[in-house]
VEXNU-124340 format. One record per atom (N, C-alpha, C): residue number from 1; residue in three letters; atom name; x, y, z. Coordinates in pm, whole numbers, padded with zeros to 5 digits, always signed. Each point is the difference from the previous one (the first is absolute). Layout:
BEGIN
{NUM, "ALA", "CA", {X, Y, Z}};
...
// end
This chain:
BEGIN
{1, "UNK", "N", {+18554, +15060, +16768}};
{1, "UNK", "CA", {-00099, -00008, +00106}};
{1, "UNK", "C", {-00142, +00003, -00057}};
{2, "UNK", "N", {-00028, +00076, -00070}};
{2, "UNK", "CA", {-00140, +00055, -00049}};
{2, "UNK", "C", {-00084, -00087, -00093}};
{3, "UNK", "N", {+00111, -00084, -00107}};
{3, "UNK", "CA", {-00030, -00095, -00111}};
{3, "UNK", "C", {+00053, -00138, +00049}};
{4, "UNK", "N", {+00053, -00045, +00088}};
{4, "UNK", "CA", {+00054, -00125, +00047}};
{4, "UNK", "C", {-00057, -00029, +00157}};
{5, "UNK", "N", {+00083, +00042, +00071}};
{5, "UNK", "CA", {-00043, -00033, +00164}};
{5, "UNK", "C", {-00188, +00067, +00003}};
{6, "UNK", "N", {-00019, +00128, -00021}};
{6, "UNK", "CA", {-00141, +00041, +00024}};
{6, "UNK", "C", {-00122, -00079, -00054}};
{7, "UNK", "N", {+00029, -00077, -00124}};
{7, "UNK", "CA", {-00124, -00081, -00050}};
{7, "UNK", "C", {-00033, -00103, +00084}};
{8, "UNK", "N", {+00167, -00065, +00040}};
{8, "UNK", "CA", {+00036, -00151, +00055}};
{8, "UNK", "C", {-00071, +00034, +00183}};
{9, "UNK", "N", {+00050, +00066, -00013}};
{9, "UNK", "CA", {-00089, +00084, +00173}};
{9, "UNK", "C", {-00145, -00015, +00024}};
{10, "UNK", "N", {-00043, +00079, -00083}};
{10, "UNK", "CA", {-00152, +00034, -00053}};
{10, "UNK", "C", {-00095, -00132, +00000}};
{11, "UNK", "N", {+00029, -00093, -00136}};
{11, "UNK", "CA", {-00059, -00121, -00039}};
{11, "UNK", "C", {+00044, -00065, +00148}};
{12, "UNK", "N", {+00105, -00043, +00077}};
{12, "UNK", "CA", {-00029, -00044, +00111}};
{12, "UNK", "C", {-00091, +00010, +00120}};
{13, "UNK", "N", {-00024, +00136, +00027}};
{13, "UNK", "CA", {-00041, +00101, +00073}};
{13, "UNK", "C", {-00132, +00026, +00037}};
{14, "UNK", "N", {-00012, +00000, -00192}};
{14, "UNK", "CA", {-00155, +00060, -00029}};
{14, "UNK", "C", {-00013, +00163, -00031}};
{15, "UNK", "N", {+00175, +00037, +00080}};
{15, "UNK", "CA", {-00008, +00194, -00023}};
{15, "UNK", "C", {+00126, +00007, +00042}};
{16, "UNK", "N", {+00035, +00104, -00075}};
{16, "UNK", "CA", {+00163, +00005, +00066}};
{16, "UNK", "C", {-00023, +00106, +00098}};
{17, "UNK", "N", {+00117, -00063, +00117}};
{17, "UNK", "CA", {-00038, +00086, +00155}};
{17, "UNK", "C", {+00130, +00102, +00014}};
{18, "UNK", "N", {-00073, +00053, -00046}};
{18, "UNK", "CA", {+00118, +00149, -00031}};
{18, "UNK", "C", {+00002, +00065, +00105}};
{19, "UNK", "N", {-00070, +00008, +00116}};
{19, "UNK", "CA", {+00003, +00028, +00116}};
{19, "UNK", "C", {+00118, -00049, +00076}};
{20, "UNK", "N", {-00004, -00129, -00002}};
{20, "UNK", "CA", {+00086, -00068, +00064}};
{20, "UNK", "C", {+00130, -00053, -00061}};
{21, "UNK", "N", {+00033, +00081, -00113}};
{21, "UNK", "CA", {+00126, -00015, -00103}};
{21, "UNK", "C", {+00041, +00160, +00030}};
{22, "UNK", "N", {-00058, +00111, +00068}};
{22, "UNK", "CA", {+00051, +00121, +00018}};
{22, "UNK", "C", {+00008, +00081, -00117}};
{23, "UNK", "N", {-00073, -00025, -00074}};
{23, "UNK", "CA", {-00012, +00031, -00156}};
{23, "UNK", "C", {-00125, +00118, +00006}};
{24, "UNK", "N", {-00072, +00008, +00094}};
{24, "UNK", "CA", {-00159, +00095, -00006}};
{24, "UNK", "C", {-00052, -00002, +00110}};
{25, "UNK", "N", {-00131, +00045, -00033}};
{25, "UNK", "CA", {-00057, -00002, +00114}};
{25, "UNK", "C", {-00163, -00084, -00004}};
{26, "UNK", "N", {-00008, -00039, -00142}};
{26, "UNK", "CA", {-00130, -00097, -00030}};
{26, "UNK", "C", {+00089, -00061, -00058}};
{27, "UNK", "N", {-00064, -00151, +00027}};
{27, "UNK", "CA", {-00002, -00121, -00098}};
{27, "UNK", "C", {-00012, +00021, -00093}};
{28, "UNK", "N", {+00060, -00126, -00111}};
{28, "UNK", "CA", {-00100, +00038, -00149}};
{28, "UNK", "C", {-00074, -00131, -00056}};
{29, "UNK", "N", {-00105, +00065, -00063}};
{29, "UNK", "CA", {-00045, -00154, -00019}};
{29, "UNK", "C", {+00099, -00054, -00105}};
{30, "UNK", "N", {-00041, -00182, -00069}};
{30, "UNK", "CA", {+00086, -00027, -00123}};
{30, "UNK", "C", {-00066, +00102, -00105}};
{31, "UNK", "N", {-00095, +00029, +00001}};
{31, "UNK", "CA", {-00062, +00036, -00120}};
{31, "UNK", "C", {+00044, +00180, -00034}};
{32, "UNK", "N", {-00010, +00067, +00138}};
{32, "UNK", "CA", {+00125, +00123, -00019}};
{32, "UNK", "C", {+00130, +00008, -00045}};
{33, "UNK", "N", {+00051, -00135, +00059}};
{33, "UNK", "CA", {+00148, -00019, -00065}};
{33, "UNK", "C", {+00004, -00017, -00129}};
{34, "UNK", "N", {-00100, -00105, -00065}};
{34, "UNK", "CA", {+00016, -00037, -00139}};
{34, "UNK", "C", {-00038, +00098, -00080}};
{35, "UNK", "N", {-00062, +00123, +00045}};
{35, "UNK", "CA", {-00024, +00078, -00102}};
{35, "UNK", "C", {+00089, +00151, +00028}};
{36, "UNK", "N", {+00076, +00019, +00117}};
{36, "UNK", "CA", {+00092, +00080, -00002}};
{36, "UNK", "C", {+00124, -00069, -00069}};
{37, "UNK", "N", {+00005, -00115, -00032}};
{37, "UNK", "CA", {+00144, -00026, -00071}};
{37, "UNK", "C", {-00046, +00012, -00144}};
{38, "UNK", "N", {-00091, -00016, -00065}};
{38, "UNK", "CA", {-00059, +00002, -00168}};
{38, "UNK", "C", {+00018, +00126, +00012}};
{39, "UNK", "N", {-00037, +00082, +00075}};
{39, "UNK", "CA", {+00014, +00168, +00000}};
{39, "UNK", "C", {+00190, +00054, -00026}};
{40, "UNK", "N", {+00082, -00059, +00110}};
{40, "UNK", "CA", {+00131, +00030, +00015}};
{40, "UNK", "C", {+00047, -00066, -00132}};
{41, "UNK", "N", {-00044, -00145, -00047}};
{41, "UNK", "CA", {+00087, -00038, -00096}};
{41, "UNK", "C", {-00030, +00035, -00132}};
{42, "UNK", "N", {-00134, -00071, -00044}};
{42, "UNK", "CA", {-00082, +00098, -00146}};
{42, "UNK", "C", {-00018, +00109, -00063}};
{43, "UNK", "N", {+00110, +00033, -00105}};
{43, "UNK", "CA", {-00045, +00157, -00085}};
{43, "UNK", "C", {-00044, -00044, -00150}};
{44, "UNK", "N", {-00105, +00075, +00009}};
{44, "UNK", "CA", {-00109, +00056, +00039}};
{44, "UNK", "C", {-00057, -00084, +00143}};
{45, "UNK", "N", {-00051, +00070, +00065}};
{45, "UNK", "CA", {-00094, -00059, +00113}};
{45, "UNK", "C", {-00130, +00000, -00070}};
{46, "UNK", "N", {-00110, -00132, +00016}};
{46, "UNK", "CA", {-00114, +00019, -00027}};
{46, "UNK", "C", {-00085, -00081, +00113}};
{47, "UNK", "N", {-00089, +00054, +00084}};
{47, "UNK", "CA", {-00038, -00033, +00087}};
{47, "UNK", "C", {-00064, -00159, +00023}};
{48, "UNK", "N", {+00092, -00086, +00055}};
{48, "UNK", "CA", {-00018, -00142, -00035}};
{48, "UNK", "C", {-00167, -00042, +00003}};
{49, "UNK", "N", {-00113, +00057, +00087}};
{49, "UNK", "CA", {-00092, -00031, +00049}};
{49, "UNK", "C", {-00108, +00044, -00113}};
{50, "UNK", "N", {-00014, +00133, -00033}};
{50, "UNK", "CA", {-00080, +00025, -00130}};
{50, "UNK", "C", {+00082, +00029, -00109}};
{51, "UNK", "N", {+00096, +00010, -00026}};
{51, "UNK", "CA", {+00072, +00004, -00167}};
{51, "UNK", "C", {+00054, +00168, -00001}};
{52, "UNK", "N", {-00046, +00083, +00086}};
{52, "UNK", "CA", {-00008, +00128, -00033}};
{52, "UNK", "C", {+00142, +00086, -00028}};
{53, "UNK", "N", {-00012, +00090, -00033}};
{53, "UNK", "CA", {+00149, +00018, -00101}};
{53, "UNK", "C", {+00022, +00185, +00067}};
{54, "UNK", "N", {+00036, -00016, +00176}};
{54, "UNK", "CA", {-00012, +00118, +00038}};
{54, "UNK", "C", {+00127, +00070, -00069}};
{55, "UNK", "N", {+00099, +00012, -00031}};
{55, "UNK", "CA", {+00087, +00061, -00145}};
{55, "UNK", "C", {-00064, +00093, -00040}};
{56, "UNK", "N", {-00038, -00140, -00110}};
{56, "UNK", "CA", {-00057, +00086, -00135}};
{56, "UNK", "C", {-00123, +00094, +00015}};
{57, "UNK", "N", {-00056, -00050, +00138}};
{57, "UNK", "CA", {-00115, +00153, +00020}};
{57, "UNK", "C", {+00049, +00086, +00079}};
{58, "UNK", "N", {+00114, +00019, +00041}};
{58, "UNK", "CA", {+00029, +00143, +00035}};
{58, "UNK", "C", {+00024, +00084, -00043}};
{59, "UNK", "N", {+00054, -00075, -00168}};
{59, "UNK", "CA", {+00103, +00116, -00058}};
{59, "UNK", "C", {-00117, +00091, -00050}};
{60, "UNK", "N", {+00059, +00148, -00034}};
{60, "UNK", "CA", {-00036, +00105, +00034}};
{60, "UNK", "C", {-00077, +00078, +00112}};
{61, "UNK", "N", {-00043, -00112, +00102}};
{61, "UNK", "CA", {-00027, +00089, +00119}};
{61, "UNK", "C", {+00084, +00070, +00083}};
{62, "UNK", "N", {-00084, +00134, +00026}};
{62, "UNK", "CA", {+00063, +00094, +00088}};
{62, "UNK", "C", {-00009, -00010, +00132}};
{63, "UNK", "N", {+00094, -00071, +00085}};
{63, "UNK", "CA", {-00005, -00034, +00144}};
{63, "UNK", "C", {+00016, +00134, +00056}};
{64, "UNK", "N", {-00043, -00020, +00191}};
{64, "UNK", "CA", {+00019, +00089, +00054}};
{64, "UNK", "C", {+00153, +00020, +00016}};
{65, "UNK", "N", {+00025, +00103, +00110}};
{65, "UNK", "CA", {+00175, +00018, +00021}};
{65, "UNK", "C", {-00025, -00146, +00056}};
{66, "UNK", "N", {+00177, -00059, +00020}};
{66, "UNK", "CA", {-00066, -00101, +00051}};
{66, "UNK", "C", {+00151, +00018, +00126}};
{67, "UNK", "N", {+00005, -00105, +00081}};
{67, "UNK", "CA", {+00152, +00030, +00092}};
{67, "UNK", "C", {+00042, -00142, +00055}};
{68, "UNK", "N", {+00048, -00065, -00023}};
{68, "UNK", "CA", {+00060, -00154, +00042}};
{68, "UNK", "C", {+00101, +00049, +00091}};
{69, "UNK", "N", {-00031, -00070, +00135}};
{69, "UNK", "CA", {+00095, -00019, +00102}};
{69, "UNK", "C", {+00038, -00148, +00038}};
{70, "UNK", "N", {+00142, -00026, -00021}};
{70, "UNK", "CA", {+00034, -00155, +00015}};
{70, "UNK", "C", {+00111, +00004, +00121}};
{71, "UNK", "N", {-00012, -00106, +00067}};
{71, "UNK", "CA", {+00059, +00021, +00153}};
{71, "UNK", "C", {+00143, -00087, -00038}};
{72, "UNK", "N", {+00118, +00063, +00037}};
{72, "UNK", "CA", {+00156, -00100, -00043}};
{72, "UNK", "C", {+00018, -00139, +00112}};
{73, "UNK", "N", {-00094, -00029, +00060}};
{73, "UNK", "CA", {-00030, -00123, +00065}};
{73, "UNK", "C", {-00094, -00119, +00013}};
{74, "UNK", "N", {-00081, +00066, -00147}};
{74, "UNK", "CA", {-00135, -00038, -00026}};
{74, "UNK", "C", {+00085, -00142, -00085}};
{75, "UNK", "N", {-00034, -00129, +00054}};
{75, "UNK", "CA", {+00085, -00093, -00104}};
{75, "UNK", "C", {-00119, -00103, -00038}};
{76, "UNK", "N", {-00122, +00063, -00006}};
{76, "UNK", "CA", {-00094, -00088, -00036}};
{76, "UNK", "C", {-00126, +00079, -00124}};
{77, "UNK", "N", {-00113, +00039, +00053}};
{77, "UNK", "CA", {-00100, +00041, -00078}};
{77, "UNK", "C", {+00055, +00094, -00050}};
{78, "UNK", "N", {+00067, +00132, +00073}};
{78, "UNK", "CA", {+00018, +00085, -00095}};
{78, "UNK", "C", {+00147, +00057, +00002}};
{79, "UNK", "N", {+00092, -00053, -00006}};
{79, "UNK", "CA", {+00123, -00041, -00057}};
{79, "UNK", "C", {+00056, +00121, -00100}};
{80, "UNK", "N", {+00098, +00121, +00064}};
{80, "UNK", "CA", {+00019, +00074, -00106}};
{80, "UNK", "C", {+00009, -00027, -00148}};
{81, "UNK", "N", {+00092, -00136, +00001}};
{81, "UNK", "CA", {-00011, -00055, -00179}};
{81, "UNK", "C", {-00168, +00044, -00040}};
{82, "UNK", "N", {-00087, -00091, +00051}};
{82, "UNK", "CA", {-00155, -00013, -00031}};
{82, "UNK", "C", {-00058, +00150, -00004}};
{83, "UNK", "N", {+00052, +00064, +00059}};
{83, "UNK", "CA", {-00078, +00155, +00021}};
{83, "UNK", "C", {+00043, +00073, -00140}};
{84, "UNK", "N", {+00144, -00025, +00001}};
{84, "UNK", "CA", {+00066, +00090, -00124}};
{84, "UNK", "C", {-00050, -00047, -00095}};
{85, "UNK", "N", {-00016, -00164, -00027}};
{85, "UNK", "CA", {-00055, -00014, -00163}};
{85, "UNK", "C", {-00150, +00002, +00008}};
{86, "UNK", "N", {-00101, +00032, +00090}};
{86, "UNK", "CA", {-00098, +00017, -00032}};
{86, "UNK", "C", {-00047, +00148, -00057}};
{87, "UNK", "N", {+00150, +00090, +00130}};
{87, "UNK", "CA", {-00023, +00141, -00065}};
{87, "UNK", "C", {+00022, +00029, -00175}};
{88, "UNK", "N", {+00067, -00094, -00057}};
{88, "UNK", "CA", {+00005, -00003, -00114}};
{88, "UNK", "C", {-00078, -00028, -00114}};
{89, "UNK", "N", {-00061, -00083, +00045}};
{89, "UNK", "CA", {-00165, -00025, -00041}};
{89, "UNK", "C", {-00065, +00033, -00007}};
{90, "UNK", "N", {-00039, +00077, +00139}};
{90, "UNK", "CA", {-00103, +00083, -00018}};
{90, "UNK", "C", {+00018, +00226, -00012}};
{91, "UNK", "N", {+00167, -00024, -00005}};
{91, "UNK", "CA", {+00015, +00139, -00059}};
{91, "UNK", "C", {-00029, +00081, +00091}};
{92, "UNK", "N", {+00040, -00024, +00148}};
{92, "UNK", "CA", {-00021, +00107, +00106}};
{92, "UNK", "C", {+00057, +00118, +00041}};
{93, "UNK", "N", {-00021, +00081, +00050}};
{93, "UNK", "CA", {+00056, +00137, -00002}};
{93, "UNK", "C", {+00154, -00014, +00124}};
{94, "UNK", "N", {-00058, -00091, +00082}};
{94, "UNK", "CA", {+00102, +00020, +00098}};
{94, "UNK", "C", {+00032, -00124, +00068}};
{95, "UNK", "N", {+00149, -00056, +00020}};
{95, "UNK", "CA", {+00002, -00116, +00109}};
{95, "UNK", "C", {+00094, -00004, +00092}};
{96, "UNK", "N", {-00028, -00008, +00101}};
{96, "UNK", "CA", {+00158, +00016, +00083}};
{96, "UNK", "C", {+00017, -00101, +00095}};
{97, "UNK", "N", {+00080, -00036, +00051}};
{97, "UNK", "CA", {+00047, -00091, +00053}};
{97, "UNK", "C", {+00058, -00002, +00200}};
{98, "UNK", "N", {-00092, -00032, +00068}};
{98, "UNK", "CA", {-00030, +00061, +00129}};
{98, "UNK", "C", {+00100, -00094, +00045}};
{99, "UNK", "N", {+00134, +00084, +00034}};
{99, "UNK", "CA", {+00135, -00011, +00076}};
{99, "UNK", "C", {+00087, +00097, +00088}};
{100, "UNK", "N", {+00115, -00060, +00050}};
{100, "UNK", "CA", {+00053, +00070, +00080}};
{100, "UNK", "C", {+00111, +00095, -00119}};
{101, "UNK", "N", {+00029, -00087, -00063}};
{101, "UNK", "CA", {+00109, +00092, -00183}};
{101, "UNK", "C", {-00094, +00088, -00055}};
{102, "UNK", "N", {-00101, -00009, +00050}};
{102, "UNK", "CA", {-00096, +00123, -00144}};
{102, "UNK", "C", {-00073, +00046, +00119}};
{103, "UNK", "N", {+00065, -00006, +00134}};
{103, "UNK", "CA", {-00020, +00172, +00040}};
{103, "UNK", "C", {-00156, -00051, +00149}};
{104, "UNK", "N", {+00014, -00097, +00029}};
{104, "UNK", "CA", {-00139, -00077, +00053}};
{104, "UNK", "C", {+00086, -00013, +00148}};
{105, "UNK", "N", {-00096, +00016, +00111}};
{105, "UNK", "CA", {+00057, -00062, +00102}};
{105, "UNK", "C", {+00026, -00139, +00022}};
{106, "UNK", "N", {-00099, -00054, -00047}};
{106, "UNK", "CA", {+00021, -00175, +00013}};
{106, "UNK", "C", {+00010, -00064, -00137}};
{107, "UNK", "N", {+00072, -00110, +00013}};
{107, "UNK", "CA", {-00030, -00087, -00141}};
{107, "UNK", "C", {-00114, -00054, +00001}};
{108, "UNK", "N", {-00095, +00000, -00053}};
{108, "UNK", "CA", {-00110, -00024, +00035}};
{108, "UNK", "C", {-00051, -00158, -00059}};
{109, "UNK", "N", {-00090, -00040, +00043}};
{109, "UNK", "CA", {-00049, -00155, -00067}};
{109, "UNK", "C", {-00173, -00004, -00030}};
{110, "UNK", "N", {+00005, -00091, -00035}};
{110, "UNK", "CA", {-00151, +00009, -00067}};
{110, "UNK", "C", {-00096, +00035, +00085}};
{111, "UNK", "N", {+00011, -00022, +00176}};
{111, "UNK", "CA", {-00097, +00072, +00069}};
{111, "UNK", "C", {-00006, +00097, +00075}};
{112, "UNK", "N", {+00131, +00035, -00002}};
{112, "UNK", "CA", {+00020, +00119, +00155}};
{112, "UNK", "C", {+00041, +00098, -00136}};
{113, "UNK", "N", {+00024, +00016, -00153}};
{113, "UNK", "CA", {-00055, +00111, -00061}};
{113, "UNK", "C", {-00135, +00072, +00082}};
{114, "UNK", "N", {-00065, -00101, +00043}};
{114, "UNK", "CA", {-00125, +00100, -00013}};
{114, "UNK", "C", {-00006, -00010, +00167}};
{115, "UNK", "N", {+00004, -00093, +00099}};
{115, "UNK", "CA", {+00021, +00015, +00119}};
{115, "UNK", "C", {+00061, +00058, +00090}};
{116, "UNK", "N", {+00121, -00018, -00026}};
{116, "UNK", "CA", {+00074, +00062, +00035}};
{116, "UNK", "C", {+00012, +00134, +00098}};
{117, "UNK", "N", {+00035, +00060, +00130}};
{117, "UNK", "CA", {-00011, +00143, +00046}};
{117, "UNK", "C", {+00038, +00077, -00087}};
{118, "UNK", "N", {+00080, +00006, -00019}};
{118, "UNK", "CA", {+00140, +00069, -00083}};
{118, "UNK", "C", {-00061, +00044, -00142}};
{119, "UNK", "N", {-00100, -00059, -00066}};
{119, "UNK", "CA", {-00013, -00009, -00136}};
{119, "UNK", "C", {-00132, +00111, +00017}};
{120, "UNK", "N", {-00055, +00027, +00086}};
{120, "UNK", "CA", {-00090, +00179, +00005}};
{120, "UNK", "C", {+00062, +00085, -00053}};
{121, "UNK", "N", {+00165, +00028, +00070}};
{121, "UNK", "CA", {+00060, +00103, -00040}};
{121, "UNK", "C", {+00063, -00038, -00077}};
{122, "UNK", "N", {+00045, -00078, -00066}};
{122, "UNK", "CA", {+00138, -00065, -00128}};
{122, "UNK", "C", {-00116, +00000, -00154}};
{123, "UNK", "N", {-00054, -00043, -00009}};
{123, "UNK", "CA", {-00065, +00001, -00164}};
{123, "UNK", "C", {-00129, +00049, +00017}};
{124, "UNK", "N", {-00137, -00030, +00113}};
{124, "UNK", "CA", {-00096, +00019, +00003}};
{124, "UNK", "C", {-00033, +00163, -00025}};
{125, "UNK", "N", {+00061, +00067, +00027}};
{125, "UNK", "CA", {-00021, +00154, +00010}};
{125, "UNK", "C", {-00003, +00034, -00191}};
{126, "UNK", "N", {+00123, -00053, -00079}};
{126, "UNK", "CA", {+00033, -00015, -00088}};
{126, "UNK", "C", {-00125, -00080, -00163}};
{127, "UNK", "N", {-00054, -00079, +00104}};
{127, "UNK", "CA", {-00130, -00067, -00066}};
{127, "UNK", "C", {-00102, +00096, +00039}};
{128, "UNK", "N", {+00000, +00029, +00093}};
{128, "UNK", "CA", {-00137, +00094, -00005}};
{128, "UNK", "C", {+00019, +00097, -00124}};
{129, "UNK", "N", {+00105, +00109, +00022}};
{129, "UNK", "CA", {+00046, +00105, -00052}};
{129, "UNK", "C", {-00021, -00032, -00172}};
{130, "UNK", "N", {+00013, -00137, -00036}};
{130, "UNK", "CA", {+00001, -00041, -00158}};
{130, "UNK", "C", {-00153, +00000, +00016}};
{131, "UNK", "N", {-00065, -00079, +00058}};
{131, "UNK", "CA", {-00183, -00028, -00037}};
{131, "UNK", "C", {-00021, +00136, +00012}};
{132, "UNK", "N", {+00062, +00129, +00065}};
{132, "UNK", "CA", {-00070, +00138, +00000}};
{132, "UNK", "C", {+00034, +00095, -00119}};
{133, "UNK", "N", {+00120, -00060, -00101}};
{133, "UNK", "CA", {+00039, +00052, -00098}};
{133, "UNK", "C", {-00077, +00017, -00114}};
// end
């Protein structure tokens, strides 16, 4: 989808309508797409636009705590696969995976994580409680 149908979409398009593919909730332009796939496919990543080599300048920085929440219905931007290997990258303290198996009222998807009624009392209490740690 992402490297075949999404370009062929896009270059037709002018933007792929991810809205109307049930994929999100914004469009993307081509030029978001083409540089979220150099990101997903390229290791090392080096930022196609200025050369910059965000990697190699992190290493030894001391990040804050950090906490990745990835939704088990999210099948687009942030895609548990995509969440887990970024947590890897960037060496985060915590990631969990907002479902009904790991303890969540809803399976959640990329927007009603955060919309959602249900999600005040299911993780939000839980995020506060970490930013107060």
């Amino acid at each position: 989808m992402w490297h075949i149908v999404a370009p062929m979409l896009s270059r037709a398009k002018g933007y792929l309508p991810v809205t109307k593919l049930g994929l999100g909730a914004d469009d993307e332009t081509r030029l978001s797409l083409q540089e979220g796939r150099v990101w997903i496919k390229k290791k090392p990543w080096i930022d196609p636009r200025d050369g910059y080599d965000y990697a190699a300048r992190q290493e030894g920085v001391v990040w804050p705590k950090t906490w990745l929440l990835s939704a088990v219905n999210d099948r687009a931007l942030g895609n548990p696969y995509d969440v887990e290997l970024f947590a890897q990258e960037i060496g985060v303290d915590k990631v969990t995976l907002l479902s009904i198996d790991n303890g969540n009222q809803v399976d959640y998807d990329h927007i009603n994580m955060l919309t959602h009624p249900l999600a005040v009392n299911d993780h939000f209490q839980d995020v506060v409680a970490f930013i107060g740690d």
